[in-house]
N, C-alpha and C positions, 0 to 999 in steps of 0.2 A: 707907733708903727709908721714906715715912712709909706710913700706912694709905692716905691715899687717893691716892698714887702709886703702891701695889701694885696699886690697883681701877681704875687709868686705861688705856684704852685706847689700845692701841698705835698710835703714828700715821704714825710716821717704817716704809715700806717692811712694812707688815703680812706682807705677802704673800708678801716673800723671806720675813722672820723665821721663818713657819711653816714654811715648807720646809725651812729650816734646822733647825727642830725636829723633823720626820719623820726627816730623816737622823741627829738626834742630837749637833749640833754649833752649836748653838745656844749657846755660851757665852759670855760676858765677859772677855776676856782684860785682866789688870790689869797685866803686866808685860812686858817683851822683851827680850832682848841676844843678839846673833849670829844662830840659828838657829832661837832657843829662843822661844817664847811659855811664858804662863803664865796660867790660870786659877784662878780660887780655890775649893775644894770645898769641901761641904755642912760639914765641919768644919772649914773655915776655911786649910785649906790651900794653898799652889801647887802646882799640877798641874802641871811643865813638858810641853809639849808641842811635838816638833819638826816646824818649820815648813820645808816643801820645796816651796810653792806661790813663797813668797819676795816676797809682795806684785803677784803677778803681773808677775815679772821684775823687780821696782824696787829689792828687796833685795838686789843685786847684794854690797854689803858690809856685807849682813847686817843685824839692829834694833839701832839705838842706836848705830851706830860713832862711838868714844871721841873719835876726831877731828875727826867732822861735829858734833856732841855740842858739844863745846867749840867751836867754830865759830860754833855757834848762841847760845853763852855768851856770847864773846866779842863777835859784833854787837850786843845788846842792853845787855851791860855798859858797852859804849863809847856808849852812846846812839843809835846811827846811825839814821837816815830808814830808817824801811819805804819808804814814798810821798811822794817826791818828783819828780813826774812835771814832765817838760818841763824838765830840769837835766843838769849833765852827771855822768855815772855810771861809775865807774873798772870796777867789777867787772865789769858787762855786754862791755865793752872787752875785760877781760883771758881771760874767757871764751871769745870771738869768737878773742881771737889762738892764745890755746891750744889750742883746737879747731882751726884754720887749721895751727899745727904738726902735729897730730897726721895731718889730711888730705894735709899733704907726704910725712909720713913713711909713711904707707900706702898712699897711692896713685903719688907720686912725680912731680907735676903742681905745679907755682909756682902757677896759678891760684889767687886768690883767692876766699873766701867771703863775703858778705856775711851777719847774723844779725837773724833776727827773732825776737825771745822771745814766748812763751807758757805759758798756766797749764798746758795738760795736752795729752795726748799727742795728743786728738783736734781741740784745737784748732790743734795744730800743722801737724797734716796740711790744716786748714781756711785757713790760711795758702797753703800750699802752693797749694791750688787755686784760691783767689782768687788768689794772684801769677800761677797758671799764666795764668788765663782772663783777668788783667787784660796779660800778654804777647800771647795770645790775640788780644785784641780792640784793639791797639795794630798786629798785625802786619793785621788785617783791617783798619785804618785806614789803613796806607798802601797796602794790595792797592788797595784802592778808590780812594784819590787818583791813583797811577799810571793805573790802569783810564782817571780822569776828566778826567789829562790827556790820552790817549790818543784819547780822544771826542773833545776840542774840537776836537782836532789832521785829525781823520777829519770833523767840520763844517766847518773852514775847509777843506782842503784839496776835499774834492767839491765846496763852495759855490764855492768861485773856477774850479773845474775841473782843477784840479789833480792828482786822481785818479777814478778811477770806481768805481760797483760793482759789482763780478760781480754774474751773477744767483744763482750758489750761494751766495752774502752774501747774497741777500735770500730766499731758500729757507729754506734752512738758518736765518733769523732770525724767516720768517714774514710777512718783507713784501713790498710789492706792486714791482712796476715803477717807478710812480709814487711813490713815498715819496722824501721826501727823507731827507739824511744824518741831520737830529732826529729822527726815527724810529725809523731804526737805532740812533742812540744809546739812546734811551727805552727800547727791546727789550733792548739790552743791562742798562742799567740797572735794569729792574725786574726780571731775572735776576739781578742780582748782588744786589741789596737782598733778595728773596727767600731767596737763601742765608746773606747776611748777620743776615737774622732767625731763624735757628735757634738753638737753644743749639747749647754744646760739647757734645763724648764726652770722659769720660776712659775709660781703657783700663787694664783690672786684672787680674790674673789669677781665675782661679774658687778659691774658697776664704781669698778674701783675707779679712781684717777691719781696718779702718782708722777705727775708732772710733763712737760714735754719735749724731753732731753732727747736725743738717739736713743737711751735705753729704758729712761724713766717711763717713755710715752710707748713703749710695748706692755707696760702692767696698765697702760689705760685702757679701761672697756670700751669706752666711746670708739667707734669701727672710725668714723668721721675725722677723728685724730689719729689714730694709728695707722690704719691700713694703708696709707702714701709711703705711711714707710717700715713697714715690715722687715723690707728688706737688710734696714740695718745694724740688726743685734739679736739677741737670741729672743725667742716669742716666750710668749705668758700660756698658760692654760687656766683658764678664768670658769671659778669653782661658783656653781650656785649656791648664792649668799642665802643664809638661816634655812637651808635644808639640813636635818639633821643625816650624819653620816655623808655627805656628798665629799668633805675632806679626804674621808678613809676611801671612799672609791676615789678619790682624784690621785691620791700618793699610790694605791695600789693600780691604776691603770697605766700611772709612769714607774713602775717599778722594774728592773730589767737585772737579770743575771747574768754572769757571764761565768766561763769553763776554766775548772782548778783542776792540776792531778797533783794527789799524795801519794804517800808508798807509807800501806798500812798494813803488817802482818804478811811481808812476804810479795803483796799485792800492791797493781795500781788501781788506785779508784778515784773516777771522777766526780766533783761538786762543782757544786754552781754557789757562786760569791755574787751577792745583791752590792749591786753598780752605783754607784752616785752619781742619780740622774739630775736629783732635783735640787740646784741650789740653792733657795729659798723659798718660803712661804710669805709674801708681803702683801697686806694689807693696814687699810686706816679702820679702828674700832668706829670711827663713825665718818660714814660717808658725805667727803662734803660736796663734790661735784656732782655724785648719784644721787643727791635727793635727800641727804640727811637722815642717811639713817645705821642705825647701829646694830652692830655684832652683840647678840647676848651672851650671859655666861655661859649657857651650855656650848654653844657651838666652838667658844675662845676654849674650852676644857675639850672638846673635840680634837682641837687643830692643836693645841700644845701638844695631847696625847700622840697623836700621828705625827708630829713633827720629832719626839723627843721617840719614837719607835723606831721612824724611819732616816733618825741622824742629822736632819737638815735643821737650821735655824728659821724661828718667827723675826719677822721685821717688822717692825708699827710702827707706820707713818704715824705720826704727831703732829704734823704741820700745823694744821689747823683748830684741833681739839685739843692739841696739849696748851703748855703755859697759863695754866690754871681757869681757863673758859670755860668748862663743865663743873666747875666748885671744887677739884682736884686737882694738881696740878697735871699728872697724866690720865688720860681718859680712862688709859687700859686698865689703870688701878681699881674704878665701878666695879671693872666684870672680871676682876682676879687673874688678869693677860698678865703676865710676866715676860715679856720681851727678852730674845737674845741682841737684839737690836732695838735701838729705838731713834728715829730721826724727828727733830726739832728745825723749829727755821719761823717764816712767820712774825710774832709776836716775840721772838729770841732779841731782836731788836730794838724791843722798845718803841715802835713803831717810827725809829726814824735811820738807826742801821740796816743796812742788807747782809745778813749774817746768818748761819745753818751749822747744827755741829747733830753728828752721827754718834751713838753710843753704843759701842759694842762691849759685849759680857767678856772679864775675863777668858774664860774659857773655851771661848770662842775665837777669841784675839790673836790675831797672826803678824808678830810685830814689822817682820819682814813687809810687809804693804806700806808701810811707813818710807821703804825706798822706791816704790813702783808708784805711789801715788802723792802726789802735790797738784797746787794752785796759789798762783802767784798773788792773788789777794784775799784766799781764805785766812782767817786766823791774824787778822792784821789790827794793828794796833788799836785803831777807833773802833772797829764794830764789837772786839772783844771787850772792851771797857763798858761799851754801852750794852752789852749784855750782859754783863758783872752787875752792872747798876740795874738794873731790871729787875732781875734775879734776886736782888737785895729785896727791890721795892713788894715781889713778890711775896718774898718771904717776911717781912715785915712784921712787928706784930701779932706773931704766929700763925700768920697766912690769914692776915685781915680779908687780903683781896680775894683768898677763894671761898671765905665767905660770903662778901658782894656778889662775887658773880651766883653762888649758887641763891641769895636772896633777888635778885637784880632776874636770874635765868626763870624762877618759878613764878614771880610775877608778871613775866612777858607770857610766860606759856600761859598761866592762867588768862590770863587778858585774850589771846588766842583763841584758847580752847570754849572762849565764850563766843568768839565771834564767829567759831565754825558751828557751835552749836543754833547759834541765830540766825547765819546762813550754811545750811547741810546739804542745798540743791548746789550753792556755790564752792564752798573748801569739801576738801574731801576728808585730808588728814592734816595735823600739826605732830611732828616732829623731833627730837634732839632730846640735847640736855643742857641745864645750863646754860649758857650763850651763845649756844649755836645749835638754833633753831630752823625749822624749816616748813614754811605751811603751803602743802599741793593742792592746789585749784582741781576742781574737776575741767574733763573732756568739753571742749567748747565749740566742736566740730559738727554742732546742729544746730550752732548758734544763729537767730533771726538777722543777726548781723556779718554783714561778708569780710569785712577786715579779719573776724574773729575768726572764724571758718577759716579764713586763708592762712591767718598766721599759725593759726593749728598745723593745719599741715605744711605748713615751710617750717614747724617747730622754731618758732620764736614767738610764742605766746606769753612766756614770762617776761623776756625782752617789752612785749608792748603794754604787759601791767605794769614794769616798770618805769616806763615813759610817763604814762598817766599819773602815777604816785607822784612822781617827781616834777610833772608841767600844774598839776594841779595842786597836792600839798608840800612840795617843795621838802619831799623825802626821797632818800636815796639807797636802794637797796636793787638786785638783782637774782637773777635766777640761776641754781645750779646749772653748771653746763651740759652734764649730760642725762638731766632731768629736768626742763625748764617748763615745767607747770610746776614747780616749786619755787618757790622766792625764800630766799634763805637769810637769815637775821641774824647779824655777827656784830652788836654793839659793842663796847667798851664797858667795863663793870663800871663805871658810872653813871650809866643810863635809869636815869632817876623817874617818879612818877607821872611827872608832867610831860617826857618825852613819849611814856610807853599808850600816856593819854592820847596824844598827838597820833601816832600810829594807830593806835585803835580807831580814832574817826576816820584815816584814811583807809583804812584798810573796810569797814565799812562802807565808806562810801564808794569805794569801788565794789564791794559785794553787790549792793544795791545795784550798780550801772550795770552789773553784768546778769544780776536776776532778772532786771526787766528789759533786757538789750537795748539799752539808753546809747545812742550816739554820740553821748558828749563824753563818752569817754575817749574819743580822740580829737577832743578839742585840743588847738595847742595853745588857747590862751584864757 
């Protein structure tokens, strides 16, 4: 670095960097394989330091896997097109079908998926809701022509005399005696246009996070993230997670009718046609920014119920819990969620692509979106190949890896579940499934020590056990964001027993610091 690149001001993300620096974890890492990061110190050293944050789930098989690695070799030693948009592309294809297998295999439905790629995980979900709301507003397209045939049909038929109107038809609509049947129509009509001009709801559980796009960051519950910007896209109504029946009141308090006339028997008579309010129902089967925790089965058999009653599509975010880190490859397959959507991203890469691809159900598939929706670097050569290879590496062996992680996932929790049992004043709960775990500290807001007390309520409490973990045993992991007295645990299924050792003492030794309000837990050396 020369002199006057030491003396320049920091430009890129000042603000994290500092924070980062309070905590103490402000370093460079110059190298990675598996689990392991590495820093270089003041004498010129690697620091290895073991990584259990795991790239925010994406590390599924860990930094640098030799296979993705060579993969990456390979597409560039062969020459192949990054971008060659508007061509036909083999690997996007092989993607598509192998994902398609793996959805037979776990859910046990022939139904096809069609795939929409994307760069990242929140634009995937952004996907999602556009398809949802452009189904949406195709099905309000034909509510309305039906509706329109129905009019002419309710004009001709009164004009010729061929039927009458009650007078509760013209009450009930607002009009007179005297009105003819283009009236009634008009009444109707500018009721239905009315409705027709609202936005959508989507429908999410409380505690979700779904990224923080313009519209991804309206199905986040965190108020902290959304509320700046509310303004720009249609809002969520965010359902209390594992109350049983809170789905069925959520779909029934958004539920809205609007006014039809037939000509039955001489007569007109008015109905009411239930409107398409809600364009989607989207949630993650396990919460990974709320604290790690998961949708059961009954409530996923709630919301499919209400979902397939009231016409709308389920979305399952997979970002994070899919690509085999619960010992399945899709989470929602545990608790028997059958998706009409499902969005992947994450771990799609291999941990070295930036790549997302959206699965939508036949039947749900509206091919026309295909001309309303592009990006210029989704679906491009290298991240698609290196997710072909992943996907191989997955499946492998007949799913060697979702093996690993479900033996890899049960020995962390148990290792865990010992340690909150050995401190119960300190953890409160441990979390997840498989390898994406989660273990919440208790309330530290009466703690003898005022760092602790403060950081409580500035809510960066996980933030500064993270610090500690990492100035002291040189681990790295962090807290859910919109749960942070959780610290959440997203290794790589080869996180073997000498690492999950490693963690146990530290995780320990911070119980201890914070049982007896020891101050060196903000030692920073």
């Amino acid at each position: 670095m020369t002199t006057t690149e030491s003396h320049a001001p920091e430009l890129a993300e000042p603000q994290m960097l500092g924070f980062l620096a309070q905590l103490g974890i402000d370093v460079e890492f110059v190298r990675a394989e598996g689990d392991t990061l590495f820093y270089r110190s003041g004498a010129g050293e690697d620091v290895p330091v073991l990584d259990v944050a795991g790239g925010y789930g994406a590390l599924i098989l860990g930094h640098n896997h030799p296979e993705i690695v060579d993969a990456a070799r390979d597409f560039f030693a062969a020459g192949r097109p990054v971008l060659a948009q508007a061509s036909r592309q083999s690997d996007p294809t092989l993607v598509a079908r192998l994902l398609n297998d793996i959805l037979r295999r776990e859910f046990g439905d022939p139904e096809p998926y069609y795939a929409v790629f994307a760069n990242s995980g929140a634009e995937g979900v952004e996907v999602a809701m556009k398809h949802a709301e452009f189904a949406r507003v195709l099905r309000v397209q034909d509510l309305l022509t039906e509706i329109e045939t129905h009019l002419a049909a309710v004009v001709e038929a009164v004009g010729s005399g061929a039927a009458r109107v009650p007078e509760e038809v013209l009450r009930r609509l607002g009009a007179e005696p005297g009105d003819g049947p283009g009236v009634l129509a008009d009444r109707v009509r500018a009721a239905v246009a009315q409705q027709a001009a609202q936005p959508p709801v989507f429908l999410t559980f409380a505690g979700s996070f779904h990224g923080k796009l313009a519209g991804s960051i309206q199905l986040t519950h965190n108020a902290g993230f959304r509320v700046p910007f509310a303004g720009l896209a249609a809002s969520a109504r965010f359902v209390a997670f594992e109350q049983p029946g809170a789905v069925a009141e959520a779909v029934e308090a958004e539920g809205v009718d609007v006014p039809d006339l037939l000509v039955e028997g001489g007569e007109i008579r008015l109905v009411q046609r239930p409107f398409p309010t809600v364009a989607a129902f989207v949630l993650e089967v396990i919460q990974g920014e709320g604290g790690i925790r998961m949708v059961s089965a009954p409530i996923a058999a709630e919301l499919r119920a209400a979902a397939d009653a009231a016409g709308f599509p389920v979305v399952v975010d997979e970002i994070q819990s899919g690509m085999g880190r619960t010992g399945a490859f899709f989470a929602s397959s545990h608790i028997g969620l059958r998706a009409d959507y499902f969005v992947l991203a994450k771990g799609l890469g291999g941990g070295i692509a930036k790549t997302a691809v959206t699965l939508i159900r036949e039947s749900c598939y509206r091919p026309d979106f295909e001309l309303l929706h592009s990006s210029t670097f989704a679906r491009d050569g290298f991240s698609t190949a290196l997710a072909l290879r992943t996907l191989r590496v997955l499946e492998a062996d007949g799913g060697a890896v979702y093996r690993l992680a479900a033996r890899a996932g049960e020995r962390l929790r148990t290792t865990l579940e010992k340690v909150r049992a050995d401190f119960p004043d300190v953890v409160a709960e441990v979390r997840g499934r498989g390898l994406m775990l989660g273990v919440e500290f208790r309330d530290q807001s009466t703690s003898p020590l005022p760092p602790l007390r403060e950081a409580t309520a500035n809510g960066i409490l996980g933030y500064l056990f993270s610090g500690y973990l990492f100035r002291a045993h040189r681990i790295r992991t962090f807290p859910t964001a919109s749960a942070v007295s959780t610290l959440r645990l997203e290794p790589s299924v080869y996180f073997g027993d000498e690492a999950v050792a490693e963690l146990d003492g530290a995780l320990r030794a911070l119980c201890s610091l914070l049982r007896t309000g020891d101050p060196r837990l903000f030692e920073t050396a």
